[in-house]
N, CA, C and O atoms as a MOPAC input file, in Angstrom:
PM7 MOZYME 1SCF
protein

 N     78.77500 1  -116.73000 1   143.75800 1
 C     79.07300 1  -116.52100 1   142.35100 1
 C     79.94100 1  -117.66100 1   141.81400 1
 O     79.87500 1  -118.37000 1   140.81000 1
 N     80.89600 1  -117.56500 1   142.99800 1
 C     82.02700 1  -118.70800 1   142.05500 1
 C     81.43400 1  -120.53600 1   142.20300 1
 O     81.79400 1  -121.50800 1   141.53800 1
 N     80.89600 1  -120.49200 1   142.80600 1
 C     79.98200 1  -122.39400 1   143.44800 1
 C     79.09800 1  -122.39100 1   142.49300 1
 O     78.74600 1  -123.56100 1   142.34000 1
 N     78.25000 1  -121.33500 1   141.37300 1
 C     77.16400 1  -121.14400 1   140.48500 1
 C     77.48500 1  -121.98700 1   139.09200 1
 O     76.59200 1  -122.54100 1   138.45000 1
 N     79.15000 1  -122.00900 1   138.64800 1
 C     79.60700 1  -122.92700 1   137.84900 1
 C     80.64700 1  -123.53800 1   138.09500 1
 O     81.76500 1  -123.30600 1   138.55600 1
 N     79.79800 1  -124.76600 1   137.51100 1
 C     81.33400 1  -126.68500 1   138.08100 1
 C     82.45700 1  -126.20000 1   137.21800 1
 O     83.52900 1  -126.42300 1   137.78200 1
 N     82.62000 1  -125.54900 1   135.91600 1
 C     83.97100 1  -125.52800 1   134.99600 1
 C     83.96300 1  -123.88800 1   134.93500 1
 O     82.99700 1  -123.12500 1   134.93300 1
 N     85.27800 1  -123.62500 1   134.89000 1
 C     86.07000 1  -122.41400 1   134.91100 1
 C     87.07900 1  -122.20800 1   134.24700 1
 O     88.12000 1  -122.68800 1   134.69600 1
 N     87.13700 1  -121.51600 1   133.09700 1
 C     88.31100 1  -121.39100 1   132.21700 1
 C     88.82500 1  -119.92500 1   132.25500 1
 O     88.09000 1  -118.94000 1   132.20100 1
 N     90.21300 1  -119.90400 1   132.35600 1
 C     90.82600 1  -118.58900 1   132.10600 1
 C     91.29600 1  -118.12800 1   130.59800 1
 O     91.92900 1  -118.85800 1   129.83500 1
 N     90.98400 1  -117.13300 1   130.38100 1
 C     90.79400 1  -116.93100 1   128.57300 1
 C     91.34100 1  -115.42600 1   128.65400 1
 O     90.64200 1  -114.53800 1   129.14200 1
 N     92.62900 1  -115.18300 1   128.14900 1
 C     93.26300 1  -114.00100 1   127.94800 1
 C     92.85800 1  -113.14800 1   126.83500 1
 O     92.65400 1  -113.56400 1   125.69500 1
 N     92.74100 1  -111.84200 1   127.24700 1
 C     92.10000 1  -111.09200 1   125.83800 1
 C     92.98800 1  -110.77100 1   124.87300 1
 O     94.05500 1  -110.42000 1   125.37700 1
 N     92.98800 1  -110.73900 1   123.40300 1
 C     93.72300 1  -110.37400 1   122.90000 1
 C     93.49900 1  -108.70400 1   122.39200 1
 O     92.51600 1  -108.04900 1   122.73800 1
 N     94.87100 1  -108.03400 1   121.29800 1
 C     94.76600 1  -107.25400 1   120.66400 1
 C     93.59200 1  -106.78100 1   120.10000 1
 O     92.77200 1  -105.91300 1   120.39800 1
 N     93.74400 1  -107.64700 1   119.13300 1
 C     91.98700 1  -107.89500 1   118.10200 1
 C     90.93900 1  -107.36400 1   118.57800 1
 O     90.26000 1  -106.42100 1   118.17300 1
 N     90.81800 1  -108.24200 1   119.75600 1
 C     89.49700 1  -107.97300 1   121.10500 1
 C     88.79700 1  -106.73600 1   120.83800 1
 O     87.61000 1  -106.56000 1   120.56500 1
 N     90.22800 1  -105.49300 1   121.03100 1
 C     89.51300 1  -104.58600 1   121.14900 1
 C     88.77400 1  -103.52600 1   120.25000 1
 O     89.27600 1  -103.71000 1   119.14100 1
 N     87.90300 1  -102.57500 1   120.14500 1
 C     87.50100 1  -101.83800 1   118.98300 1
 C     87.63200 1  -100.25900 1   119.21900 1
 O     87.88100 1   -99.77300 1   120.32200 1
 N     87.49600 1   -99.75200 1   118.41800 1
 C     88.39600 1   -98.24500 1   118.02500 1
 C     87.98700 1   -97.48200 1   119.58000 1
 O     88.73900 1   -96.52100 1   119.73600 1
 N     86.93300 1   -97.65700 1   120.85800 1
 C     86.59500 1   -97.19200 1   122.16300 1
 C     87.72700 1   -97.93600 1   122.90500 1
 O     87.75600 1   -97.76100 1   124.12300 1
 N     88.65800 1   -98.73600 1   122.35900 1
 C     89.40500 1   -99.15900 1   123.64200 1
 C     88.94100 1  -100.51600 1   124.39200 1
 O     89.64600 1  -101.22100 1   125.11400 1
 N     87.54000 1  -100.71500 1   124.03400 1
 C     87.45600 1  -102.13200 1   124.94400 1
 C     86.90900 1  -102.82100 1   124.00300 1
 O     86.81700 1  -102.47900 1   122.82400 1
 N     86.21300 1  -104.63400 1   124.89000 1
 C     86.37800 1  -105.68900 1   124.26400 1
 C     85.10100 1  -105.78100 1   123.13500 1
 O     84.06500 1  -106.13300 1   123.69900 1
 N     84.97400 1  -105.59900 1   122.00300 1
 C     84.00400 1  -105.72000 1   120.98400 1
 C     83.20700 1  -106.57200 1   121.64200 1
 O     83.69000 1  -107.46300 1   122.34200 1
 N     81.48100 1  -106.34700 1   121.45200 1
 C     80.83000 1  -107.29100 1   122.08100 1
 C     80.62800 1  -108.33100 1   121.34400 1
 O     80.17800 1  -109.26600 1   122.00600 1
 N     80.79400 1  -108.58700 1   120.09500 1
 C     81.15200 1  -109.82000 1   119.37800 1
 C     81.94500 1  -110.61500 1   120.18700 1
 O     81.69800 1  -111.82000 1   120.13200 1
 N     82.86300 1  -110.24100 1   120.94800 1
 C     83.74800 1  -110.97500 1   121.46000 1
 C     83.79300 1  -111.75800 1   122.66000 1
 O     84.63100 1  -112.43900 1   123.25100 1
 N     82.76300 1  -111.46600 1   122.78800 1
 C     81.58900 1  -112.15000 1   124.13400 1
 C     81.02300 1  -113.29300 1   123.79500 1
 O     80.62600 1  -114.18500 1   124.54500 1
 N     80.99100 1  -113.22300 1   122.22500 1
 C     80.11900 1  -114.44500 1   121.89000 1
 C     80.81300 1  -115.33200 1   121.80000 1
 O     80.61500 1  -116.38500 1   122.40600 1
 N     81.75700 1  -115.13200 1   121.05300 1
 C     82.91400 1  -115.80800 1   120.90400 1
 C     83.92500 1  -116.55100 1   122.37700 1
 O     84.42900 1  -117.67400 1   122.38300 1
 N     83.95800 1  -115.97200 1   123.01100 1
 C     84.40800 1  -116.25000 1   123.90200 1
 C     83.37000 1  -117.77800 1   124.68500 1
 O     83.89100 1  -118.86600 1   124.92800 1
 N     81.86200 1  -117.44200 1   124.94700 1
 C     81.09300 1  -118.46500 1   125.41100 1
 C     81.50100 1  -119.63600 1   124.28400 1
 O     81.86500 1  -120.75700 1   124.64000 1
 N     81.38200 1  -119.18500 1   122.69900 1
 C     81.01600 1  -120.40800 1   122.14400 1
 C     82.88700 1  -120.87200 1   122.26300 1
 O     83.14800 1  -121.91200 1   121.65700 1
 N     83.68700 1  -120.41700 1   122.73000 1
 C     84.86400 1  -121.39900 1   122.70600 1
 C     85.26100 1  -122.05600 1   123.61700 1
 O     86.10800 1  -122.94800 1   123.64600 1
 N     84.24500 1  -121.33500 1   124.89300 1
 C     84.94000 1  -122.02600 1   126.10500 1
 C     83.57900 1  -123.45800 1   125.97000 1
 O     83.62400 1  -124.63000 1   126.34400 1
 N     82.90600 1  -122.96600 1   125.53800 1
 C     81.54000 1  -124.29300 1   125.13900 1
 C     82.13100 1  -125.36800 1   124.65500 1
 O     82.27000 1  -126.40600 1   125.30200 1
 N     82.50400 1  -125.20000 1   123.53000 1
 C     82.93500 1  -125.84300 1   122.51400 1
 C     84.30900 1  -126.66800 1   123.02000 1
 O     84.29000 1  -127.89400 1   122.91900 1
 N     85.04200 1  -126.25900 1   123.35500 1
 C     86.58900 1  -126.88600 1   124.35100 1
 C     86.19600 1  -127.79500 1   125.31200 1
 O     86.90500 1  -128.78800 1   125.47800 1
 N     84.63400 1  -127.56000 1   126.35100 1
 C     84.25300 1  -128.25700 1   127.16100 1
 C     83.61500 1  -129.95200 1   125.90400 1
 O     83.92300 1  -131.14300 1   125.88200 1
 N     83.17100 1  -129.54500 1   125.52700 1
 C     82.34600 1  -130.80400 1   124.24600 1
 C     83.05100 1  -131.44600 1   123.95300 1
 O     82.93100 1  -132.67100 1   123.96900 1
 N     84.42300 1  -130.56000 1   123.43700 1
 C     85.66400 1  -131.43900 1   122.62400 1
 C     86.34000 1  -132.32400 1   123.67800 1
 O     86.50100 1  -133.54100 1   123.58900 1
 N     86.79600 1  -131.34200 1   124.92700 1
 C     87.78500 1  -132.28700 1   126.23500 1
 C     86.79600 1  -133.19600 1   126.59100 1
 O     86.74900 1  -134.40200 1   126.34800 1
 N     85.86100 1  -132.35700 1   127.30700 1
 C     85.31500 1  -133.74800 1   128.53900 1
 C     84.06600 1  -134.52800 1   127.77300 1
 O     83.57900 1  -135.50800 1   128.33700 1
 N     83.74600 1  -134.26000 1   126.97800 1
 C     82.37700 1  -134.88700 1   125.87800 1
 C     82.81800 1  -135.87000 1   125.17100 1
 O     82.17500 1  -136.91600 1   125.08900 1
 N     83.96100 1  -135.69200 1   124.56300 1
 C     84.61800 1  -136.46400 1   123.55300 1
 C     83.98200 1  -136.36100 1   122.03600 1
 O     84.05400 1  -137.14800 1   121.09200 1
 N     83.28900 1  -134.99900 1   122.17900 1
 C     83.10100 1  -134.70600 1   120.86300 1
 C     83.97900 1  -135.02700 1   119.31800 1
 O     85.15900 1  -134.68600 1   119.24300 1
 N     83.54400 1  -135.45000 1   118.57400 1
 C     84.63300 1  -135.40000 1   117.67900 1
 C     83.59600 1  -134.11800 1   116.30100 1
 O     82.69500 1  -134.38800 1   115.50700 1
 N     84.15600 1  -133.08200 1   116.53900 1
 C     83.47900 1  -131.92500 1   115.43400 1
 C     84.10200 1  -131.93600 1   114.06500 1
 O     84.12300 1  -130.84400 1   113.49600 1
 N     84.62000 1  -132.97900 1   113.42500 1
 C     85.79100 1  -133.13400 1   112.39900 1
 C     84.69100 1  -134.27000 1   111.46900 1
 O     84.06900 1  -134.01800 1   110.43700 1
 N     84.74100 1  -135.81200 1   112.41700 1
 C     84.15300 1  -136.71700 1   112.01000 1
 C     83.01700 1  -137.07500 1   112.55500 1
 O     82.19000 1  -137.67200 1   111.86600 1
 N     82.86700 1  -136.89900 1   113.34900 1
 C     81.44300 1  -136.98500 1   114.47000 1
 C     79.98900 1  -137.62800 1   113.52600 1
 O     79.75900 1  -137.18000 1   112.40200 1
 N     79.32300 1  -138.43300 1   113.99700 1
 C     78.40900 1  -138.14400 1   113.78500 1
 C     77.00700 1  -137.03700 1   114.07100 1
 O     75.92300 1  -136.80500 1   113.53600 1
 N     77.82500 1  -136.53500 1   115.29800 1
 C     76.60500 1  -135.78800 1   116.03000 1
 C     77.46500 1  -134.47900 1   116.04200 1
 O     78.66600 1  -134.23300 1   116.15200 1
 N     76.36000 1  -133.77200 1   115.88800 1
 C     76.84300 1  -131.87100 1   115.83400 1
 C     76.47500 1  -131.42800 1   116.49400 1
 O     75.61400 1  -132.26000 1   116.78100 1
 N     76.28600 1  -130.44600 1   117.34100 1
 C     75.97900 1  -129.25700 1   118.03200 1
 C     75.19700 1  -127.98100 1   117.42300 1
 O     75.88800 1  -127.01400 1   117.74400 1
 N     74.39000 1  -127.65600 1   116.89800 1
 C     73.72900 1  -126.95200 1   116.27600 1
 C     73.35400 1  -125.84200 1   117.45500 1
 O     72.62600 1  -126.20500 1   118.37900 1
 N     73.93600 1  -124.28900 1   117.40100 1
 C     73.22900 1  -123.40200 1   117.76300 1
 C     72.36900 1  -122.69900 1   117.64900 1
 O     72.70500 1  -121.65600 1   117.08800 1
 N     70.82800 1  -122.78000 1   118.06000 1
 C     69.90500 1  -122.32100 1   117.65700 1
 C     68.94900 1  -121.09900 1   118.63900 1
 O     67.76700 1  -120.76000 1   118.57900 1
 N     70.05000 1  -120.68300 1   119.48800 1
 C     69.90200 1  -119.27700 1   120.63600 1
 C     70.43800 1  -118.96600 1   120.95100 1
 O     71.18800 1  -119.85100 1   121.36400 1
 N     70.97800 1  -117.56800 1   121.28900 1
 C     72.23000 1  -117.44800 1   122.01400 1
 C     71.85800 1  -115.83000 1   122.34500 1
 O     71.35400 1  -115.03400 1   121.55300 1
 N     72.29900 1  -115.55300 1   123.89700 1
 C     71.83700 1  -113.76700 1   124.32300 1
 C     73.10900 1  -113.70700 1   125.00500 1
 O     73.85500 1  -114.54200 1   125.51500 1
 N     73.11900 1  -112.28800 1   124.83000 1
 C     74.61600 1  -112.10700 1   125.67700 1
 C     73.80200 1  -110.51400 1   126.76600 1
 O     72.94000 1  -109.78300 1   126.27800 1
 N     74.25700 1  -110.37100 1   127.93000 1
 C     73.19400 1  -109.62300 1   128.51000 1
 C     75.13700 1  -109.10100 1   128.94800 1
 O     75.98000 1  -109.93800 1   129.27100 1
 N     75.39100 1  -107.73200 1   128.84300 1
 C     77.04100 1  -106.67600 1   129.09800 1
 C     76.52400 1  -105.98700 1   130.50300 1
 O     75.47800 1  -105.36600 1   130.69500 1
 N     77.67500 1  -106.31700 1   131.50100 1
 C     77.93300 1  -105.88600 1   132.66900 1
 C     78.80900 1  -104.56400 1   133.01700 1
 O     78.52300 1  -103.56500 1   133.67800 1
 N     80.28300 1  -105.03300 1   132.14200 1
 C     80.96100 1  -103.97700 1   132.61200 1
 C     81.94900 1  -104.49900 1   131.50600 1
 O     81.98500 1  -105.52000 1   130.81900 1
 N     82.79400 1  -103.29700 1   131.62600 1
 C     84.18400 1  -103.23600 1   130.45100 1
 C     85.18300 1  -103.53400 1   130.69200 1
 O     85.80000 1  -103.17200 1   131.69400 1
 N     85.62000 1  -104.33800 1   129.74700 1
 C     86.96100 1  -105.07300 1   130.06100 1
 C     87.84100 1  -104.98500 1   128.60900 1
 O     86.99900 1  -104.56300 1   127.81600 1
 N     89.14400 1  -105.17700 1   127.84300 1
 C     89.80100 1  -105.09700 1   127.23800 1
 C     91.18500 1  -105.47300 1   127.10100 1
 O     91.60000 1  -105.47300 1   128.26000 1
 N     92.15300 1  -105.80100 1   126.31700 1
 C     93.44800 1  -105.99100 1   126.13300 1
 C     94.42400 1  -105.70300 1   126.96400 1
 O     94.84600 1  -104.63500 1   126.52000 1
 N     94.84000 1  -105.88100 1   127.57500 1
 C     95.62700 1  -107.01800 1   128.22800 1
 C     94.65100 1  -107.75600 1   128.94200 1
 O     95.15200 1  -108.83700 1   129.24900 1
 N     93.53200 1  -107.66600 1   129.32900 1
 C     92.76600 1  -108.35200 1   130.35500 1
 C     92.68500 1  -109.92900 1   130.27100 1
 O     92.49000 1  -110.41100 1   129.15500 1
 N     92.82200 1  -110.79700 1   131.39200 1
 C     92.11400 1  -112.25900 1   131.32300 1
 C     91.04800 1  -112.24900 1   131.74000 1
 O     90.57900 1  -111.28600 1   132.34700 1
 N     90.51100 1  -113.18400 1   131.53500 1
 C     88.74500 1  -113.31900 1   131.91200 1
 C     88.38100 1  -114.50200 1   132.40900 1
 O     88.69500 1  -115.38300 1   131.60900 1
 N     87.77200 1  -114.99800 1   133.52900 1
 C     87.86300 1  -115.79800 1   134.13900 1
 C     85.96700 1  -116.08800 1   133.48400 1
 O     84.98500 1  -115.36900 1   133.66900 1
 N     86.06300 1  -117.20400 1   132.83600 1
 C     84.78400 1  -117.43800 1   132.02200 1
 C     83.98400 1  -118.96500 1   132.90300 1
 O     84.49800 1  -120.08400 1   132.92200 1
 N     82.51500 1  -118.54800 1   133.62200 1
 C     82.31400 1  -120.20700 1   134.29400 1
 C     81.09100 1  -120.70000 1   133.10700 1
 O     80.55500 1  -119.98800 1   132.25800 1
 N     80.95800 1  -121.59900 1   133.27700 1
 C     80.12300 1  -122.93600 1   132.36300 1
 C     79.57100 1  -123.46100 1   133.13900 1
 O     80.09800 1  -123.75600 1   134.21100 1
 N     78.06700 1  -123.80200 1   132.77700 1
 C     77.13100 1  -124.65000 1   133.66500 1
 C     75.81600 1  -124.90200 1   132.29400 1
 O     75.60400 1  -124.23600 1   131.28000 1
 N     75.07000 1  -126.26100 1   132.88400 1
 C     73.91700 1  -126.06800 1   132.15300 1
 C     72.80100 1  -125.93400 1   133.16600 1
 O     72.67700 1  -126.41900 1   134.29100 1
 N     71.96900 1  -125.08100 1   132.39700 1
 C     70.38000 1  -124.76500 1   133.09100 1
 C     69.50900 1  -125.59100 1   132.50300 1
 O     68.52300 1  -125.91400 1   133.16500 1
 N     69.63100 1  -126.00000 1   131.44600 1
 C     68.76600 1  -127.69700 1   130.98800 1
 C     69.24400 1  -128.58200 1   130.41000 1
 O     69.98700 1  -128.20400 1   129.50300 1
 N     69.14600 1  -129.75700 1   130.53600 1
 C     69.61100 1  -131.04600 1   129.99000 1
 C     68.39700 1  -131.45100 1   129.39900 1
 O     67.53200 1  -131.65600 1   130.25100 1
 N     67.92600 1  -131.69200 1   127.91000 1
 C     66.90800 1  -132.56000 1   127.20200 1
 C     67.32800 1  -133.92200 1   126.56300 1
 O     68.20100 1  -134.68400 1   126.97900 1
 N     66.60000 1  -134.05700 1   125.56500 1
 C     66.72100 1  -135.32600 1   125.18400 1
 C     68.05500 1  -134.88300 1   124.17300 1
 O     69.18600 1  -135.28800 1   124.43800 1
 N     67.81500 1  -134.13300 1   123.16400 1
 C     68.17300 1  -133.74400 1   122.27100 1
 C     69.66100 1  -132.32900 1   122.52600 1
 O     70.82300 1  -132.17300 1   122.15100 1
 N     68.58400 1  -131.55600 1   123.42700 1
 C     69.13600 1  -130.19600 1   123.46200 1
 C     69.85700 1  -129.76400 1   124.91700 1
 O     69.62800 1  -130.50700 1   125.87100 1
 N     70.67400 1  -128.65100 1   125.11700 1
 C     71.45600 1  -128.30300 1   126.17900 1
 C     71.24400 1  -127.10000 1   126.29300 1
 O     71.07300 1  -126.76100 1   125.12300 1
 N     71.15000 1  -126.31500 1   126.83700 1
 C     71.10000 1  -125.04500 1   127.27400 1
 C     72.26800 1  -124.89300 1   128.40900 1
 O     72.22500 1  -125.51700 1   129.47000 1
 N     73.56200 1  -123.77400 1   127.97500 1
 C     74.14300 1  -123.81000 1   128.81100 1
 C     74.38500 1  -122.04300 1   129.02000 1
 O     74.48800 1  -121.05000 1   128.30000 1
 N     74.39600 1  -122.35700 1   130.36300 1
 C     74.72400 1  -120.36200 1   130.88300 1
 C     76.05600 1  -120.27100 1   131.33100 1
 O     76.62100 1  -121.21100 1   131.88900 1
 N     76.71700 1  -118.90300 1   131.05500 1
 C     77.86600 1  -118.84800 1   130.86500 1
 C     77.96700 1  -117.69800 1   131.36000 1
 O     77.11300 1  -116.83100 1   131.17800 1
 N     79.18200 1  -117.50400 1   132.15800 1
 C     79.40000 1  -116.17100 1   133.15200 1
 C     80.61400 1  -115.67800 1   132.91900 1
 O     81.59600 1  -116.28400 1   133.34800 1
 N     80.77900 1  -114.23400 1   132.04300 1
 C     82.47900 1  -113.92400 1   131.96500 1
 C     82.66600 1  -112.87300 1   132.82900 1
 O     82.19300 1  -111.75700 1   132.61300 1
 N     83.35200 1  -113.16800 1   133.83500 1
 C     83.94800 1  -112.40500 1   134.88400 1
 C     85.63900 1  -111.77500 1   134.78500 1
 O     86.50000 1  -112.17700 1   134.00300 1
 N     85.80300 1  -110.55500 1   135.94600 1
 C     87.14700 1  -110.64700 1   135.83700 1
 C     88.13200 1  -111.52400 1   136.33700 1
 O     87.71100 1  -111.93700 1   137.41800 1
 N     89.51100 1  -112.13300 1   136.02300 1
 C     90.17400 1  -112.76600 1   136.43500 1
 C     90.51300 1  -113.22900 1   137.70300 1
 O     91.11700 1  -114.26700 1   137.97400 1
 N     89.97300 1  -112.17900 1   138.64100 1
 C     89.81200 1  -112.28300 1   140.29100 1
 C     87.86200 1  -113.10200 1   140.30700 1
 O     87.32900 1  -113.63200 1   141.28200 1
 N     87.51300 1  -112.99500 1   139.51100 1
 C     86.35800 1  -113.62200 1   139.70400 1
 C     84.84800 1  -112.51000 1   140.53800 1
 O     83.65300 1  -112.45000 1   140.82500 1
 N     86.38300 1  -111.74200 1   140.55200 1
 C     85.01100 1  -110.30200 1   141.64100 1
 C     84.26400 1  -109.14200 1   141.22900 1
 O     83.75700 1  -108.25900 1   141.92100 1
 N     84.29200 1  -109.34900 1   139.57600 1
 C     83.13100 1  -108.79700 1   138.60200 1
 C     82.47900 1  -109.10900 1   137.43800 1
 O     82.89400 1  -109.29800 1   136.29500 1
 N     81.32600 1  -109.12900 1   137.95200 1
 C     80.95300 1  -109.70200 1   136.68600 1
 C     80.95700 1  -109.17800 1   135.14600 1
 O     80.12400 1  -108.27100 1   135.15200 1
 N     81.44700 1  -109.29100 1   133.91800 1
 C     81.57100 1  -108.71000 1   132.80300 1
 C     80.04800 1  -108.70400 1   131.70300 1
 O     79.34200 1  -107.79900 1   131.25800 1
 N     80.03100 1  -110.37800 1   131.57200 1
 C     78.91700 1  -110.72300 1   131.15700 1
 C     77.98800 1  -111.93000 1   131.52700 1
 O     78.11600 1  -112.92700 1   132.23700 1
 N     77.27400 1  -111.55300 1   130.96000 1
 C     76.23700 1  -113.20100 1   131.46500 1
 C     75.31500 1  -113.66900 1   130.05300 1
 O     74.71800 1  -112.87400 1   129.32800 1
 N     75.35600 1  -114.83900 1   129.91200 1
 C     74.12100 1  -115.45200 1   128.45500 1
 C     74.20400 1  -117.02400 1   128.48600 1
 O     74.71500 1  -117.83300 1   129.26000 1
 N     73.64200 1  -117.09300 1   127.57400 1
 C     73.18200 1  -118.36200 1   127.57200 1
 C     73.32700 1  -118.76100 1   125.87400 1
 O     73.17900 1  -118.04400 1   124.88400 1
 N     73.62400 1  -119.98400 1   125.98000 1
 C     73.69900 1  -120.66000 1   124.63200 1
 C     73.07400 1  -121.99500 1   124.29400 1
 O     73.21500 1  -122.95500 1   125.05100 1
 N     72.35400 1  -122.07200 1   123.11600 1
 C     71.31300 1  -123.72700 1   123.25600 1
 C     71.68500 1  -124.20000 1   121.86500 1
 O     71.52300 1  -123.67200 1   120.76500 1
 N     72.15400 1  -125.18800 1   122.18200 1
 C     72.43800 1  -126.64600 1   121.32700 1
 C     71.41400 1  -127.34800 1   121.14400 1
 O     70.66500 1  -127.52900 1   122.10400 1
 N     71.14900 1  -127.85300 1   120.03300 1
 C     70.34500 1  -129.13400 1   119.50200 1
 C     71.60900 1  -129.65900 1   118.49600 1
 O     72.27000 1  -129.32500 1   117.51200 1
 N     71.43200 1  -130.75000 1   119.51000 1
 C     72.72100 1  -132.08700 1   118.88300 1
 C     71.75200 1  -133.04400 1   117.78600 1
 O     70.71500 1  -133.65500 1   118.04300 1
 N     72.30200 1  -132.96000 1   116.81700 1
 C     71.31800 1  -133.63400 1   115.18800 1
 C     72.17900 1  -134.22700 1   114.41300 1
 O     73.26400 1  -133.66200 1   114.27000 1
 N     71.98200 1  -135.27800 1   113.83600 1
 C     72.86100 1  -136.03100 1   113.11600 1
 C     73.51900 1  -135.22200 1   111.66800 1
 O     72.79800 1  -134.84300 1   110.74500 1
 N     74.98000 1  -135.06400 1   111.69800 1
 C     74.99300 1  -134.78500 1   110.61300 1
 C     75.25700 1  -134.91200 1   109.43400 1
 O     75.97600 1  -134.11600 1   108.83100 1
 N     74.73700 1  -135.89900 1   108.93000 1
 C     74.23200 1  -135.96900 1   107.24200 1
 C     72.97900 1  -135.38800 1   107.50400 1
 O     72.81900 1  -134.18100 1   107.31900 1
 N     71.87800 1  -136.26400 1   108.00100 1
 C     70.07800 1  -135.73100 1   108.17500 1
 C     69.82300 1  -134.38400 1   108.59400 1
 O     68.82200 1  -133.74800 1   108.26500 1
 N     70.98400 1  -133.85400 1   109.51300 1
 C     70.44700 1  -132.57400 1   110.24500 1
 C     69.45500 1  -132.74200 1   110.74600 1
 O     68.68300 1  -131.78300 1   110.72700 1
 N     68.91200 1  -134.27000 1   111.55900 1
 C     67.54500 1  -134.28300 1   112.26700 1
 C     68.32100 1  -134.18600 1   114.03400 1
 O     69.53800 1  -134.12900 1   114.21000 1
 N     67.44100 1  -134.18600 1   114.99300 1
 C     67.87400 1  -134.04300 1   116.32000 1
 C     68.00100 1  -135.75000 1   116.78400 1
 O     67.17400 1  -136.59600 1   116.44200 1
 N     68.99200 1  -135.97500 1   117.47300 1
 C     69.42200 1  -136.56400 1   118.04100 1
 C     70.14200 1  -136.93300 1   119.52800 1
 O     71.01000 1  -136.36700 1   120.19400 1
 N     69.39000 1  -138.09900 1   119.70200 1
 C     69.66700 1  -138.55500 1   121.45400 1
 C     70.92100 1  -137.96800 1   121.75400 1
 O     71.65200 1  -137.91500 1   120.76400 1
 N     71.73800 1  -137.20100 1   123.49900 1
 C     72.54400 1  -137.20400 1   123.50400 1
 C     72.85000 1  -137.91200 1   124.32100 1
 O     72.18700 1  -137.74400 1   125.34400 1
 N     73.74600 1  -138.85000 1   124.39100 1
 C     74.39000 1  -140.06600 1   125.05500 1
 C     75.52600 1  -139.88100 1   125.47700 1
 O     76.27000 1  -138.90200 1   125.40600 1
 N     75.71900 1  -141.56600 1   126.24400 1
 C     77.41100 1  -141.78500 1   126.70600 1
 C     78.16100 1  -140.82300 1   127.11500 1
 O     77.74500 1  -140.35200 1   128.17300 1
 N     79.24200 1  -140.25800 1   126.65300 1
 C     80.29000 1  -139.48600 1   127.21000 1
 C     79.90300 1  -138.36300 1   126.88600 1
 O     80.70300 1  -137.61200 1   127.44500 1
 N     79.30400 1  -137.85700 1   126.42900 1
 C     78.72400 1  -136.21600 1   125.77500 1
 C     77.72100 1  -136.11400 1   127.18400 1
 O     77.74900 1  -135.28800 1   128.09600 1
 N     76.99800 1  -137.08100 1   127.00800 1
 C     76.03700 1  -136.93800 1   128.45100 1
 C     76.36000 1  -136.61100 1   129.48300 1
 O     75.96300 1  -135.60900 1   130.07800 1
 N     77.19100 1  -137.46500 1   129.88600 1
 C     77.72400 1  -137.83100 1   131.31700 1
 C     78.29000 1  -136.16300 1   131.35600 1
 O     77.85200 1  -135.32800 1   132.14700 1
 N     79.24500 1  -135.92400 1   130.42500 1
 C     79.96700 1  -134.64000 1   130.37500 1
 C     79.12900 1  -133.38600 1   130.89200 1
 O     79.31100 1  -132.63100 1   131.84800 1
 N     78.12000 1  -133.44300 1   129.88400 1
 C     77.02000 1  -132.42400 1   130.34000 1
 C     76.15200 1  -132.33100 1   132.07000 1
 O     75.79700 1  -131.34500 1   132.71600 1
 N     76.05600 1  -133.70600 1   132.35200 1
 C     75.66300 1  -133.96500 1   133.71100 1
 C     75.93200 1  -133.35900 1   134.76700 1
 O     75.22700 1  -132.82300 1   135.62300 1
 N     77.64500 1  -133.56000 1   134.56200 1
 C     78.51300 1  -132.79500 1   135.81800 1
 C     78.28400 1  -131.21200 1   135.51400 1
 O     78.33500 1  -130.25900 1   136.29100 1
 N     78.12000 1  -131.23900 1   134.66600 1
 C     77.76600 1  -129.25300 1   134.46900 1
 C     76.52600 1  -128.81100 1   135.16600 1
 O     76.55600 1  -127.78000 1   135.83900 1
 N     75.14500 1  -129.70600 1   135.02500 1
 C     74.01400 1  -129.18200 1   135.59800 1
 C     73.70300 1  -128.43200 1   136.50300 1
 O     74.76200 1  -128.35500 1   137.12500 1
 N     72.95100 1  -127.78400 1   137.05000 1
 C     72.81100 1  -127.13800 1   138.32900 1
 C     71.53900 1  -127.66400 1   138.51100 1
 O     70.88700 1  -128.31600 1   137.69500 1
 N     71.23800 1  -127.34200 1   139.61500 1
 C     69.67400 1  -127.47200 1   140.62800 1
 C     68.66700 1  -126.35100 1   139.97200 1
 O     69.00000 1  -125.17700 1   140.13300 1
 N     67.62700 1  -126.58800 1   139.34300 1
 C     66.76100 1  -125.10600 1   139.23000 1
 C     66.85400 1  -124.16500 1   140.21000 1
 O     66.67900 1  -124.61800 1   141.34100 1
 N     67.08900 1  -122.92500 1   140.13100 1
 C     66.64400 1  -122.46600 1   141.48000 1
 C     65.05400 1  -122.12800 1   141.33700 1
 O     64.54000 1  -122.08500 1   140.21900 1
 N     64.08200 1  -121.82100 1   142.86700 1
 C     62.93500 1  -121.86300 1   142.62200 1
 C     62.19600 1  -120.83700 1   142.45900 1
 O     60.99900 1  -120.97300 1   142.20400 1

């Protein structure tokens, strides 16, 4: 489980998180992938999402619920990609508990990086690349 993703972020739940049952809104699942996504783009990508020319456009995203978790909880969230394209990324994302020894949720999220003034798709290169690289995994067969 834990060798399945190269990056691992610990992400504490908040108050908010939770909804009138006591645990973590499943909105908050989404949220959670697209920030630990998004933090990976910004640190090791060198994204710039302010001035950038290139954006990240989400155009899929599934969240598949394991088990319940809530406020006070941390969440031990891993990152990997299952495809690298020209254009696009597909990355799967695993939120576990803080011991790493349950799984909470599992999904996937897909980027098409497009220039933005044109909003057309665009090569992803250089340091965004490379960034994404070290994330890849092996298909399994």
């Amino acid at each position: 489980m834990q060798q399945d993703y190269p990056h691992w972020q610990q992400v504490p739940t908040r108050w908010k998180d939770n909804d009138v049952y006591g645990h973590m809104n499943n909105v908050v699942h989404y949220s959670l992938m697209d920030t630990v996504i998004n933090e990976w783009l910004i640190r090791a990508g060198g994204l710039d999402i302010h001035d950038g020319d290139l954006i990240g456009l989400c155009v899929e995203s599934h969240c598949n619920y394991h088990a319940s978790v809530g406020f006070p909880d941390t969440l031990a969230v891993g990152l990997r990609v299952g495809r690298l394209g020209r254009s696009s990324v597909r990355y799967e994302i695993g939120i576990h508990t803080a011991d790493r020894q349950t799984l909470v949720a599992d999904g996937h999220f897909v980027h098409v990086f497009v220039d933005r003034a044109a909003r057309r798709p665009k090569e992803i290169t250089g340091q965004l690349r490379a960034s994404l690289e070290r994330l890849l995994i092996e298909p399994t067969p």
